[in-house]
C-alpha positions as CSV (number, residue, x, y, z in Angstrom):
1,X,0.0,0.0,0.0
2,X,1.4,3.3,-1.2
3,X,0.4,6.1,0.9
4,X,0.7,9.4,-1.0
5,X,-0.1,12.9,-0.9
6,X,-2.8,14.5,-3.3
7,X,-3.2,18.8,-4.3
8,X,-6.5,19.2,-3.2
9,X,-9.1,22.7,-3.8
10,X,-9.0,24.3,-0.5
11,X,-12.8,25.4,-1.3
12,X,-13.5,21.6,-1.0
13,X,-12.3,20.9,2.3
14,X,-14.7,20.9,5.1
15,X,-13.6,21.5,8.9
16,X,-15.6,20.4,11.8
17,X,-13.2,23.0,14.1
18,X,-14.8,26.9,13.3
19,X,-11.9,29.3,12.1
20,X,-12.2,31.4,15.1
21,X,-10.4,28.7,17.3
22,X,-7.3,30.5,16.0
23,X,-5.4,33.6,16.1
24,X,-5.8,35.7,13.3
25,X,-2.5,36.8,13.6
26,X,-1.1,33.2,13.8
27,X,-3.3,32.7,10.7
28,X,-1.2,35.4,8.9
29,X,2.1,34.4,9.6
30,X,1.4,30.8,8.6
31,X,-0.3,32.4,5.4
32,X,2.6,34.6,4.5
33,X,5.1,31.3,5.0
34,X,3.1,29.3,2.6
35,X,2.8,31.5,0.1
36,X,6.4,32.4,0.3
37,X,7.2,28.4,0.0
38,X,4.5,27.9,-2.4
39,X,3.3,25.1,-0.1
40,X,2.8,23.7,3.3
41,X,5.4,21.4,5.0
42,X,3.0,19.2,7.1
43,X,0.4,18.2,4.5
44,X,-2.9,17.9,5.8
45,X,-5.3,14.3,6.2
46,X,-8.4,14.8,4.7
47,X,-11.3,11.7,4.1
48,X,-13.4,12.2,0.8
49,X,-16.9,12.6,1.8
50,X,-18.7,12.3,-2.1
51,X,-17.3,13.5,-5.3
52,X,-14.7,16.2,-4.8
53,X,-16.0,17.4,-1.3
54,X,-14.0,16.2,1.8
55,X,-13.5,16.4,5.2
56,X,-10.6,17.3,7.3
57,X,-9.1,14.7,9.7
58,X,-6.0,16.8,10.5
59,X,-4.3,19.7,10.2
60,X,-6.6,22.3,10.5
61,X,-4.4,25.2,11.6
62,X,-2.0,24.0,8.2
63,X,-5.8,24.5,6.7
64,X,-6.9,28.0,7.7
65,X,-3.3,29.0,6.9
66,X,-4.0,28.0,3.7
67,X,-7.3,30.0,3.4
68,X,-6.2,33.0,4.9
69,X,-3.3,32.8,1.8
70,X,-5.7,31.9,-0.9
71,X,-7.6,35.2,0.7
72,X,-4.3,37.5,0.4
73,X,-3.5,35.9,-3.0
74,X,-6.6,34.3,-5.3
75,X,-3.7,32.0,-7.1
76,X,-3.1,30.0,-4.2
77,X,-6.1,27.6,-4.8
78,X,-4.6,23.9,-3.8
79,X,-3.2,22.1,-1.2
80,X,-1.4,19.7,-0.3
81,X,-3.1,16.4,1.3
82,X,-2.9,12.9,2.2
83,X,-6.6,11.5,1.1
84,X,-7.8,8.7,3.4
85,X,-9.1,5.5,1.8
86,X,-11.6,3.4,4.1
87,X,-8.9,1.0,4.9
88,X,-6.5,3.2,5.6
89,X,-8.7,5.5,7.9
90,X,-7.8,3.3,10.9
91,X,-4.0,3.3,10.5
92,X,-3.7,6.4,10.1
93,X,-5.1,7.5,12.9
94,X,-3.3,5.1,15.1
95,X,-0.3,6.9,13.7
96,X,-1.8,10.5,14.9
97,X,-2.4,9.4,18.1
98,X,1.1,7.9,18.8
99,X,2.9,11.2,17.3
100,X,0.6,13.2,19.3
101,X,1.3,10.7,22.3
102,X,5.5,11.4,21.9
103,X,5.1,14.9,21.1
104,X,3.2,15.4,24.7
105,X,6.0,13.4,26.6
106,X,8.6,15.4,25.1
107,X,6.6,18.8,26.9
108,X,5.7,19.9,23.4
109,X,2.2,21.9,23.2
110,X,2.5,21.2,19.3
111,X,0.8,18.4,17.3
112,X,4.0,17.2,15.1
113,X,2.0,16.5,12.1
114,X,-0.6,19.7,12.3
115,X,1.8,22.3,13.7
116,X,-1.2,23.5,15.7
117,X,-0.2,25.2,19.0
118,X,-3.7,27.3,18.9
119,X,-5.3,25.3,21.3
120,X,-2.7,26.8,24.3
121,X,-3.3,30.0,23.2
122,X,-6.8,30.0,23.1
123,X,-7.0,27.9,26.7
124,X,-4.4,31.0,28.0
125,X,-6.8,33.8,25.9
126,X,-9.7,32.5,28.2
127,X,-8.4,31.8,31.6
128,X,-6.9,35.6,30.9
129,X,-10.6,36.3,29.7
130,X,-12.1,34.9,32.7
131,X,-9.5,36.5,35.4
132,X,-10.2,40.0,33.3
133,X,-13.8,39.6,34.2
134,X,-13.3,38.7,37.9
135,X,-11.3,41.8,38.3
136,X,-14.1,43.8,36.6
137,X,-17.0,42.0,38.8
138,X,-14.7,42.6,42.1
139,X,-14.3,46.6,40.7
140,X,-17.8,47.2,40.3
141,X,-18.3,45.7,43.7
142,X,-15.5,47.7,45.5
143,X,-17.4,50.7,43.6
144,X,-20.7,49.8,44.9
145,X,-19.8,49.1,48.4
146,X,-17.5,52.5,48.5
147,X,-21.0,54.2,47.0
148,X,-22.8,52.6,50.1
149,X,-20.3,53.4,52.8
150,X,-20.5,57.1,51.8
151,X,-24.1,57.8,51.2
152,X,-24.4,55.6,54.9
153,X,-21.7,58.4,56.1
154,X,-23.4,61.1,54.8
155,X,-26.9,60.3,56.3
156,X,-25.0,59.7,59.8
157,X,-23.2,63.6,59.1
158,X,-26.7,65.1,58.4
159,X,-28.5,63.2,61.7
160,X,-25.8,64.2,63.9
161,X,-26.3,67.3,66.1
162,X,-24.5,70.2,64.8
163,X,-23.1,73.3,66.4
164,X,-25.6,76.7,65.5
165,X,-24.0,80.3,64.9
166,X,-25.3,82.6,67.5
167,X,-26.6,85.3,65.0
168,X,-29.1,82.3,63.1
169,X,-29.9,81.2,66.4
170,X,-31.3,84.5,67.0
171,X,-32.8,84.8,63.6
172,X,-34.0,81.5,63.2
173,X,-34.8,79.2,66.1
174,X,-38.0,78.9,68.0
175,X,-38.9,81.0,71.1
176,X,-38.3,77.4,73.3
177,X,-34.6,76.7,71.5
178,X,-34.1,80.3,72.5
179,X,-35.5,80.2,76.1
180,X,-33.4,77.0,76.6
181,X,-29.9,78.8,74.9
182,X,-30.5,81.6,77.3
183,X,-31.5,79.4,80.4
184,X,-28.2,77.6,79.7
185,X,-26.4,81.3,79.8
186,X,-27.8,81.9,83.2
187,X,-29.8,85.4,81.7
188,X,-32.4,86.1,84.3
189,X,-36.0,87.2,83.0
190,X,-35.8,85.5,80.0
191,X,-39.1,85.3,78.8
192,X,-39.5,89.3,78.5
193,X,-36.4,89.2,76.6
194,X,-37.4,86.4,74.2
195,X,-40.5,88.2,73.4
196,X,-38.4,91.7,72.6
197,X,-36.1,89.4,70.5
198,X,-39.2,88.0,68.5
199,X,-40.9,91.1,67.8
200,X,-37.9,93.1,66.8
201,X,-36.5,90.0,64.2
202,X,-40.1,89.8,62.8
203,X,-39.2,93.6,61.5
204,X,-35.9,92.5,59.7
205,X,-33.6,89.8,60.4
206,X,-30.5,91.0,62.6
207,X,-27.0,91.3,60.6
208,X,-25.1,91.2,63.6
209,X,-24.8,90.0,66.9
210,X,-23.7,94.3,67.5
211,X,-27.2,94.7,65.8
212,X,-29.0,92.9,68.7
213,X,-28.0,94.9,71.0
214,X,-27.9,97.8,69.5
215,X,-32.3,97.0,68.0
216,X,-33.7,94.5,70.8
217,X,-34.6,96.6,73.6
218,X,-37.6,96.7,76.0
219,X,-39.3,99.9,78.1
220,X,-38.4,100.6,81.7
221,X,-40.5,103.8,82.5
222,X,-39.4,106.5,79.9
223,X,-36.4,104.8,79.0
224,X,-35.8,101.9,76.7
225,X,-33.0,99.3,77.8
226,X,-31.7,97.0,76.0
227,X,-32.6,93.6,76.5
228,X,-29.0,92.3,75.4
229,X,-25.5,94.1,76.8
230,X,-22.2,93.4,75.4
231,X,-21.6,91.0,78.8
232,X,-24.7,89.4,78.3
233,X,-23.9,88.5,74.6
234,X,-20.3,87.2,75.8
235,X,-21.6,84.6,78.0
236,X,-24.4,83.6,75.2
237,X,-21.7,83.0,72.6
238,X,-19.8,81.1,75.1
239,X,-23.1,78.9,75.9
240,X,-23.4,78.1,71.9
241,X,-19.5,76.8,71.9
242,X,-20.9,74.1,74.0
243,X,-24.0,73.1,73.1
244,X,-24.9,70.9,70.1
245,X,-28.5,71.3,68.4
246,X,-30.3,68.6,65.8
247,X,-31.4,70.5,62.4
């Protein structure tokens, strides 16, 4: 039995292993080779499936090396193949599978007779792949988790009890927050005063805490007094230094 090699139409070949199991870029280097020898030095194995149609047994990076050349270059139409008979299907095989058995002993990720060293790459292009995609999930969950400590901070930094300018206090609290501020100062007959300080901010909001003094003042006989002195305003700023209030 003579075992030979055959030029075979590369549109006749069918693979059962898709194109995109390989680089591209490996694709073009091989393509480039073979065009630049004229041919391919491992021929493929290919089984005739009906009249000039056949399938590939082996070699089917050698194969889409030899498309992607017959793509750069239309001339490049045949290649070179061993063509299986039924009774030599078998044998051959049993050849394969001892080459490929000595090639993986020797630590070689290369099929001797197909050249192929795809399947590394692509086993490397999607462990990379899926380690890319844990760092991605872990990112987004870092950013999400950030996203929920601050807005967790922030609702804790707008509950807490803050300290209050004197001047709003006197513009804006209530007539109890400003009893209470005033109790705290030690500011004897403070409801007369409150009520002086109420009606005189309901005429126009004080601009300073010299304002207060100067506008809030309440009638002792025929003379108005103020209800505020510069003393009494020094020990009220000193009672807002140490008092928090919720807002």
């Amino acid at each position: 039995m003579t075992f030979k090699t055959s030029l075979v139409d590369i549109d006749k070949i069918n693979s059962s292993i898709p194109r995109s199991t390989f680089s591209e870029s490996d694709l073009e280097k091989l393509a480039r080779l073979i065009l630049e020898l004229d041919g391919i030095v491992y021929p493929l194995v290919v089984k005739e499936i009906a009249l000039e149609s056949y399938e590939l047994i082996e070699g089917y990076f050698q194969y889409f090396g030899a498309v992607k050349a017959f793509e750069i270059n239309d001339n490049f139409e045949m290649i070179r193949a061993f063509i299986l008979k039924d009774n030599e299907e078998n044998l051959v095989k049993q050849q394969l599978d001892l080459l490929k058995l000595f090639s993986e002993k020797k630590g070689t990720q290369q099929v001797i007779i197909s050249g192929d060293n795809s399947a590394v790459e692509t086993r490397l292009n999607n462990l990379e792949s899926r380690l890319n995609q844990v760092t991605i999930n872990w990112e987004q969950k870092l950013t999400e988790e950030i996203s929920k400590i601050s807005t967790h901070i922030n609702q804790i930094s707008d509950n807490l009890p803050q300290k209050i300018e004197p001047l709003t206090a006197f513009n804006e609290f209530s007539l109890d927050k400003l009893v209470f501020v005033l109790s705290k100062a030690n500011i004897q007959g403070i409801a007369t005063k409150v009520e002086a300080i109420d009606k005189e901010r309901k005429k126009a909001k004080f601009s300073s805490l010299n304002d207060i003094i100067e506008r809030v003042k309440i009638s002792q006989g025929k003379r108005k007094v103020r209800v505020i002195t510069e003393k009494l305003m020094i020990k009220v700023i000193d009672t807002f230094s140490t008092i928090y209030f919720d807002i």
